[in-house]
C-alpha positions in Angstrom: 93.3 140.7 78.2 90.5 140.3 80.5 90.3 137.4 82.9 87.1 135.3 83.6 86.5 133.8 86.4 87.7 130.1 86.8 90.8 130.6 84.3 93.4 130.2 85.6 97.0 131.3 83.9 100.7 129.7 83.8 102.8 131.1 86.3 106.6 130.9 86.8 105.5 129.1 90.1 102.8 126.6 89.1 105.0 123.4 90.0 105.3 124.7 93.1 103.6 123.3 96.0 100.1 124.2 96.6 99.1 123.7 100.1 100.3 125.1 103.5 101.8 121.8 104.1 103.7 121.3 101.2 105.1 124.3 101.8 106.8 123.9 104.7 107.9 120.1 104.0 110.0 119.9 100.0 109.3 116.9 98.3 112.3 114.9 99.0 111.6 115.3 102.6 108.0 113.8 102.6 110.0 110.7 100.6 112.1 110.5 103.8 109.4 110.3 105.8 107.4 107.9 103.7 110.5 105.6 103.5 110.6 105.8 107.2 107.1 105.5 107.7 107.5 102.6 105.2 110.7 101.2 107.5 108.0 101.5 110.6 105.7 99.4 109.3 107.7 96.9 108.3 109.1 96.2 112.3 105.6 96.3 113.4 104.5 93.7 110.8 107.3 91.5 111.5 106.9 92.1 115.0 103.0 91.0 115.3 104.0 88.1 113.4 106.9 86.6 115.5 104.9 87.8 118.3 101.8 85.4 117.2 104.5 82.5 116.2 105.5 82.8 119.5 102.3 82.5 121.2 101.6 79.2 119.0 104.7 78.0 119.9 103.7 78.7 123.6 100.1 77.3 123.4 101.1 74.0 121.2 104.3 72.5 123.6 103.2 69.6 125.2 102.1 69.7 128.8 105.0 67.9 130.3 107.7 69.9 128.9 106.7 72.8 129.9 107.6 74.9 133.3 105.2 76.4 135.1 105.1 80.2 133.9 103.6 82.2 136.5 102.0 81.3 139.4 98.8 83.3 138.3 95.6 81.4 136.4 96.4 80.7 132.8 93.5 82.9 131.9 95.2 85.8 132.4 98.0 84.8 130.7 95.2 83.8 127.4 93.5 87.4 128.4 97.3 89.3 128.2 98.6 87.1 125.0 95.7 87.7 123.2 95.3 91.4 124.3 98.9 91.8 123.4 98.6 90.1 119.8 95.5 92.5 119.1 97.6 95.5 119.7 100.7 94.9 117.7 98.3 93.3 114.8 96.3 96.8 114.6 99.3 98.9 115.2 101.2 96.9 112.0 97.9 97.6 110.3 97.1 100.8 111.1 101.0 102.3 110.3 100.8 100.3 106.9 97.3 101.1 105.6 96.6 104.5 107.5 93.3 105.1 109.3 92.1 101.8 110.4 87.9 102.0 109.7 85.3 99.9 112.3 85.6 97.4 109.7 89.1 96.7 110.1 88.6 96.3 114.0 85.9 93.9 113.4 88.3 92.1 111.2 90.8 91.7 113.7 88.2 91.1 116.3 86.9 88.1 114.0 90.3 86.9 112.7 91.4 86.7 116.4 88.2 85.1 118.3 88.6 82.1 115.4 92.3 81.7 116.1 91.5 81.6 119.4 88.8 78.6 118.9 91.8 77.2 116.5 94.0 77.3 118.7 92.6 75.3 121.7 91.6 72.8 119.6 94.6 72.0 118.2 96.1 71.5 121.5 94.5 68.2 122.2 97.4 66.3 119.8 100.0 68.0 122.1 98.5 66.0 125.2 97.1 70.0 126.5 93.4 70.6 127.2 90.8 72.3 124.8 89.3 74.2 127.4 86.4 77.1 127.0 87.2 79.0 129.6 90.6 79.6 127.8 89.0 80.7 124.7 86.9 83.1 126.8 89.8 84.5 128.0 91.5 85.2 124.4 88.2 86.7 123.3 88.2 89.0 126.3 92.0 89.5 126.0 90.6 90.5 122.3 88.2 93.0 123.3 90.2 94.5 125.8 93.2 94.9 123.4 90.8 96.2 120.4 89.4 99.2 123.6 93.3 99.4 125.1 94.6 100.6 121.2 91.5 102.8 120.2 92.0 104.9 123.7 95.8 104.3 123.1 95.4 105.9 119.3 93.9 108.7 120.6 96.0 109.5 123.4 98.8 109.2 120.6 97.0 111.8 117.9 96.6 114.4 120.8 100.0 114.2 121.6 101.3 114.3 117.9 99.0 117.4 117.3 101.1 120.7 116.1 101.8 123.5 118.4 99.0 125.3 116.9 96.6 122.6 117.3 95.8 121.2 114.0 95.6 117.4 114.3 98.3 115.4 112.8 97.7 113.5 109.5 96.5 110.3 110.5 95.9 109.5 106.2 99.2 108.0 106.0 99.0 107.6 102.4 102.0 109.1 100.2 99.8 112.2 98.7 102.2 113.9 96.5 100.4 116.4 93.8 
């Protein structure tokens, strides 16, 4: 029988995997390394979200119960919590969703510079200051921490890139034929 082009025919190997990928990893590996992707995200959600608990708790004690922290200007501690909370929001973000889009760092950007405005001005019923050089320093801290985990990504994907080269899958979607 003659062929024509763009037929294709059953073969005792059509279930099998079709990419150079596949190939190498079976199925019921790429489920182990989905579930431990899976595993991943989880700590680093839970982690960006006892880490912002944490800096609420820190911004909304009252005044006089409080022990000076460091003997440096509070703004850099604003600048580093803030910095800090951007990372391990777009790192729980990124591992859960995949590829995080300029959209989704304007989100975080956004999310954090009104939480930062939030935030100082709920400290006035704690007896602490609402003070706009604080809220500078989050936004800053923001932007800093939004730059510090784009460069940081990178640095990351060249690392994780394959002895020959290729660039690791950063779609971290479960893509199963």
């Amino acid at each position: 029988a003659g062929r024509h082009k763009g037929t294709k025919t059953k073969s005792p190997t059509a279930d099998a995997p079709t990419t150079q990928r596949q190939a190498v990893r079976p199925r019921s590996s790429r489920r182990r390394v989905s579930a431990r992707r899976g595993v991943i995200a989880a700590r680093a959600r839970t982690l960006a979200i006892v880490y912002f608990l944490l800096l609420f708790l820190g911004t909304h004690l009252p005044a006089d119960r409080m022990e000076p922290v460091a003997t440096v200007s509070d703004k850099w501690l604003h600048f580093g919590g803030y910095a800090v909370l951007t990372i391990v929001v777009l790192a729980g973000w990124e591992l859960t969703i995949g590829t995080l889009q300029p959209k989704h760092y304007f989100a975080v950007w956004l999310a954090g510079t009104l939480y930062g405005a939030f935030d100082e001005i709920t400290q006035t019923p704690v007896g602490r200051s609402c003070d706009i050089n604080d809220w500078m320093a989050d936004v800053l801290g923001i932007v800093c921490g939004l730059l510090a985990y784009r460069l940081g990504r990178e640095v990351v994907l060249r690392i994780a890139r394959g002895k020959n080269g290729t660039r690791m899958n950063t779609d971290l979607t479960d893509s199963r034929g």
